[in-house]
C-alpha positions as CSV (number, residue, x, y, z in Angstrom):
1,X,-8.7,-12.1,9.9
2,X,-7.0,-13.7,7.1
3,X,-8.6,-14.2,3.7
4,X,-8.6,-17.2,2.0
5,X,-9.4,-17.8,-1.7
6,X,-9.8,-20.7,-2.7
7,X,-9.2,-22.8,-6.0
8,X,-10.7,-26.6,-6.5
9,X,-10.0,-28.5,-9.3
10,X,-11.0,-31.1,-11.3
11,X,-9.6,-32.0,-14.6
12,X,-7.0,-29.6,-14.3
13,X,-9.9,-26.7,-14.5
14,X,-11.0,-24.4,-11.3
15,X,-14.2,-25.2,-10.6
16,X,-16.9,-24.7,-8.4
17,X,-19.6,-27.2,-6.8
18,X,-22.6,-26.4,-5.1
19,X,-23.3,-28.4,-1.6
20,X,-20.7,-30.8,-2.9
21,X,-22.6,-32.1,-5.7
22,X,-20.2,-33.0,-8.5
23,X,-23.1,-33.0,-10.9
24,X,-23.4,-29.2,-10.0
25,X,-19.8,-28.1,-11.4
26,X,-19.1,-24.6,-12.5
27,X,-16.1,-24.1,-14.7
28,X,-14.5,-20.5,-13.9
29,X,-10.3,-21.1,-15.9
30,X,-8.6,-23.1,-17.4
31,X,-5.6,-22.3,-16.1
32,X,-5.3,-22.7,-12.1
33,X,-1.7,-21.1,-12.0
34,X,-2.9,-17.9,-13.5
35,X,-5.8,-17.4,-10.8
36,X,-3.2,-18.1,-8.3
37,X,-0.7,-15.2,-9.5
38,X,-3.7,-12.9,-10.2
39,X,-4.7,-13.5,-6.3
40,X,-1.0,-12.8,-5.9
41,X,-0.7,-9.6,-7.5
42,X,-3.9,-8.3,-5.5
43,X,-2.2,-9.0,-2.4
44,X,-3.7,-12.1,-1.2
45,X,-0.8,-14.0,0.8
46,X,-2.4,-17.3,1.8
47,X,-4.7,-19.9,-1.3
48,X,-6.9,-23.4,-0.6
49,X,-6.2,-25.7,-2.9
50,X,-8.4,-28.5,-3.0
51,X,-7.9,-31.5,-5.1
52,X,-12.0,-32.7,-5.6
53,X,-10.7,-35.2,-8.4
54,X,-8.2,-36.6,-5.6
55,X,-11.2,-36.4,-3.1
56,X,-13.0,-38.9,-5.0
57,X,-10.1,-41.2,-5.8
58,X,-8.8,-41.0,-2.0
59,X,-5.3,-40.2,-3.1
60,X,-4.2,-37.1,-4.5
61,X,-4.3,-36.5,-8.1
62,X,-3.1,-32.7,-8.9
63,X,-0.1,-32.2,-7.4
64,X,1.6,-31.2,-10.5
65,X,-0.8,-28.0,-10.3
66,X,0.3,-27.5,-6.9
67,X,4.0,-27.8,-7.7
68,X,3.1,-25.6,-10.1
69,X,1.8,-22.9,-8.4
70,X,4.1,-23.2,-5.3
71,X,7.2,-22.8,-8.0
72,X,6.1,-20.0,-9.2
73,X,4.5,-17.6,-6.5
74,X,5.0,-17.0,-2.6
75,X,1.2,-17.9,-1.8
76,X,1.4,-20.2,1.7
77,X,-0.6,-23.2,0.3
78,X,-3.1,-25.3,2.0
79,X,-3.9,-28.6,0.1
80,X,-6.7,-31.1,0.6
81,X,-8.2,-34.1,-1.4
82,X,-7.1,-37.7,-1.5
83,X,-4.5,-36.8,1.7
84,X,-5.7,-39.9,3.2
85,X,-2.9,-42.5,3.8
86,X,0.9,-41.7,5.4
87,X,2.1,-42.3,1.8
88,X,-0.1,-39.4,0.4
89,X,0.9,-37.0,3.2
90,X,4.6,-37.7,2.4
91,X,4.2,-36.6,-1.2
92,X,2.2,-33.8,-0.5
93,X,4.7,-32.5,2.4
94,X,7.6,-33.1,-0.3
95,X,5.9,-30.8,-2.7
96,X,7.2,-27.5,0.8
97,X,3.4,-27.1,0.7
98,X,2.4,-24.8,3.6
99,X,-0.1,-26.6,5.2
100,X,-2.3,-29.9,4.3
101,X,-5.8,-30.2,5.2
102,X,-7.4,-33.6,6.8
103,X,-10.8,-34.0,5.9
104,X,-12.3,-37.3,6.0
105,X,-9.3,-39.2,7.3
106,X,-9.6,-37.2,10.3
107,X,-12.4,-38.9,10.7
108,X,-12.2,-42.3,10.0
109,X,-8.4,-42.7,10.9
110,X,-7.9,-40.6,14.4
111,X,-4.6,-42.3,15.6
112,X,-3.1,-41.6,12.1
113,X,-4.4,-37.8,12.0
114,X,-2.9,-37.3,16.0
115,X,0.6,-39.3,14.4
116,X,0.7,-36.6,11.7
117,X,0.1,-33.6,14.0
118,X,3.1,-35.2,16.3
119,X,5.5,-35.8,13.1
120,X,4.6,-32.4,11.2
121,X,3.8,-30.2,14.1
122,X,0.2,-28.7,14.5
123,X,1.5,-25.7,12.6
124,X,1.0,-28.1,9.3
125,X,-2.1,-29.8,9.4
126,X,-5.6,-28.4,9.4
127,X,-8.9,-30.0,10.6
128,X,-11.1,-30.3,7.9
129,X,-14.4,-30.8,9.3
130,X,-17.6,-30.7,6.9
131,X,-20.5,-30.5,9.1
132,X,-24.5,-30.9,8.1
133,X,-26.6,-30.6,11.2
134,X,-23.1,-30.7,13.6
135,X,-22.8,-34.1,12.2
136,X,-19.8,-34.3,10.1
137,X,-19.9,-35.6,6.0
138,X,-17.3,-37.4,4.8
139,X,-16.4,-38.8,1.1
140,X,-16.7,-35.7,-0.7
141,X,-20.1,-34.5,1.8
142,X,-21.3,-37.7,0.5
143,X,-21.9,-39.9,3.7
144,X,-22.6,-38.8,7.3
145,X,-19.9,-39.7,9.6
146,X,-22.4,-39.3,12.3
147,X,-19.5,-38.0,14.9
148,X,-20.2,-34.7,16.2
149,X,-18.7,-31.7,15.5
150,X,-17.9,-30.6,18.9
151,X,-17.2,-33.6,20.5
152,X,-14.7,-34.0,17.1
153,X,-12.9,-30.7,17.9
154,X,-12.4,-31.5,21.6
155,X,-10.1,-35.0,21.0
156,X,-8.1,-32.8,18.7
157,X,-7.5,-30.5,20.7
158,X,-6.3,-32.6,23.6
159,X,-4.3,-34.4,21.4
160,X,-2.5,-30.8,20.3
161,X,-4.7,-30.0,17.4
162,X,-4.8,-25.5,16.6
163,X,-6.4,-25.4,13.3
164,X,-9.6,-26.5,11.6
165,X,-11.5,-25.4,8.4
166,X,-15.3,-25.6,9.1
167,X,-17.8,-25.7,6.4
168,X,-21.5,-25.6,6.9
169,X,-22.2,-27.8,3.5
170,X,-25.8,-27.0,3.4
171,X,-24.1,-23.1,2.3
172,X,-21.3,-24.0,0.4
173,X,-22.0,-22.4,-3.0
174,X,-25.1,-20.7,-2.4
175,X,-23.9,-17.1,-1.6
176,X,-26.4,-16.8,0.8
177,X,-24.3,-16.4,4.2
178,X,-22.2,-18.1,6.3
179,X,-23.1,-20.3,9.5
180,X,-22.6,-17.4,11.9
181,X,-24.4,-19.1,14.9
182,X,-22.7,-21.9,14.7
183,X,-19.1,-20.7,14.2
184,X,-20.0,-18.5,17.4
185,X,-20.8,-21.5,19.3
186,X,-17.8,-23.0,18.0
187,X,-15.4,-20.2,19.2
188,X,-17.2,-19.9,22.5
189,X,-16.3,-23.6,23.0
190,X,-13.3,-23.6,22.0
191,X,-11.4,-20.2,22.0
192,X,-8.3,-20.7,21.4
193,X,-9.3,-22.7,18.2
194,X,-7.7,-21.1,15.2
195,X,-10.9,-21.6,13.3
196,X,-11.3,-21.1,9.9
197,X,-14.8,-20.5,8.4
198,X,-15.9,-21.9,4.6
199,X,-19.1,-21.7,3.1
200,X,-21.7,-19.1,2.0
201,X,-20.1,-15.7,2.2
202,X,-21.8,-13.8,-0.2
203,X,-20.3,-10.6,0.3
204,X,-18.0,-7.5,1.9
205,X,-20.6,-7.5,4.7
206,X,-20.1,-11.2,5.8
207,X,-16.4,-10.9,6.1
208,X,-16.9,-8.5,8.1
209,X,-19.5,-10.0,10.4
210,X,-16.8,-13.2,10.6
211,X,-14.0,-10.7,11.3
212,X,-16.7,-9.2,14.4
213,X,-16.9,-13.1,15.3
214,X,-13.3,-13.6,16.1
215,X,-12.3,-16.0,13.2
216,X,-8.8,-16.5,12.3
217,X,-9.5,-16.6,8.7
218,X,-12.1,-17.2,5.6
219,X,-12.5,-19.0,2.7
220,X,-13.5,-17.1,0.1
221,X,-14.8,-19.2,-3.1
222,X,-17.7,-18.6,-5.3
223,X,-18.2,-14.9,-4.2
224,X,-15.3,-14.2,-5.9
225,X,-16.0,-16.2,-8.8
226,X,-18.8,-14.6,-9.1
227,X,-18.0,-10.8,-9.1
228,X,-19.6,-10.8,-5.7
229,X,-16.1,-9.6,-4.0
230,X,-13.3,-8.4,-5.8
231,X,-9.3,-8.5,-5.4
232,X,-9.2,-5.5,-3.2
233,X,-12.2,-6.0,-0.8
234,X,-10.4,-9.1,0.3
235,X,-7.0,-8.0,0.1
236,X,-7.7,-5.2,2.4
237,X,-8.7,-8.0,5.1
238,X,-4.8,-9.1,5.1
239,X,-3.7,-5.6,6.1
């Protein structure tokens, strides 16, 4: 299982949100890059970027931080927020980011999404789906899509789909465990999904119960911020 830190940012900060809620911000640096190289040094090999300020604005705003951290480590970047428009993914993918993440435009745009898996390969883009209740959110967790999370995955993957980030918003942020039951249904659906689970981990012992479950990796967020898990715990996960 891989692990994944991630680093969200608004106003050039990394921050952390609770559920979404942009009134519920958490500054942890100032400086993105250094977190990045400190994640580095420890080992990690893949980071989450996610442009929240870009999210909002439904174009991407940050990419000068992600420049900046893809010129000056070896991290394999994935980057989401404001990728929502053939014009946005062209300046992301010009950045040599890894991988880009397609949140609500997977949604609300289909035949663009499946026209970006065909042009880029399924390697590069990931699913982003934000579920409350199986139903997906959309616009920053702000609105219910109302499309369900299963029937969601199934088009994709007919349509050559291998990746998607799943985050159970009613954890994100509270450190009190990830959706285990439903990533388990989600896997027995659909196993050879490379899915990736976001949301809730509070500790070594959920990483591990994920790792039990067959994910292919972890997002990792405020339980690092937070001095729940440290460098090495999740480090050790990549070896």
């Amino acid at each position: 299982m891989r692990i994944i830190p991630a680093i969200d940012i608004i106003s050039g900060k990394c921050v952390r949100l609770t559920q979404g809620d942009y009134t519920q911000k958490k500054v942890y640096s100032n400086d993105p890059l250094e977190v990045a190289k400190k994640f580095e040094q420890a080992g990690i090999e893949q980071l989450h970027i996610v442009d929240l300020e870009g999210a909002k604005a439904s174009q991407p705003v940050n990419l000068q931080i992600l420049m900046d951290i893809l010129s000056n480590t070896s991290l394999q970047v994935d980057f989401g927020g404001g990728v929502k428009s053939n014009e946005s993914i062209d300046r992301v993918i010009s950045t040599g980011v890894h991988q880009i993440t397609a949140g609500s435009i997977a949604v609300n745009d289909k035949d663009m999404v499946k026209n970006w898996i065909q042009l880029f390969g399924s390697e590069k883009i990931i699913l982003g789906a934000d579920v409350r209740n199986e139903k997906i959110a959309i616009n920053g967790w702000q609105e219910d899509s109302g499309v369900d999370l299963f029937e969601f995955l199934e088009d994709y993957l007919a349509s050559g789909a291998e990746y998607c980030i799943c985050t159970d918003v009613s954890k994100d942020g509270l450190l009190q465990g990830p959706s285990f039951d439903l990533y388990r249904r989600v896997l027995e659906a659909f196993p050879d999904l490379k899915l990736i689970a976001s949301g809730g981990v509070s500790g070594i012992n959920d990483l591990e119960e994920l790792r039990t479950l067959g994910v292919y990796g972890t997002i990792v967020g405020k339980a690092y911020y937070e001095g729940r898990i440290s460098f090495e715990e999740m480090a050790s996960f990549n070896n």
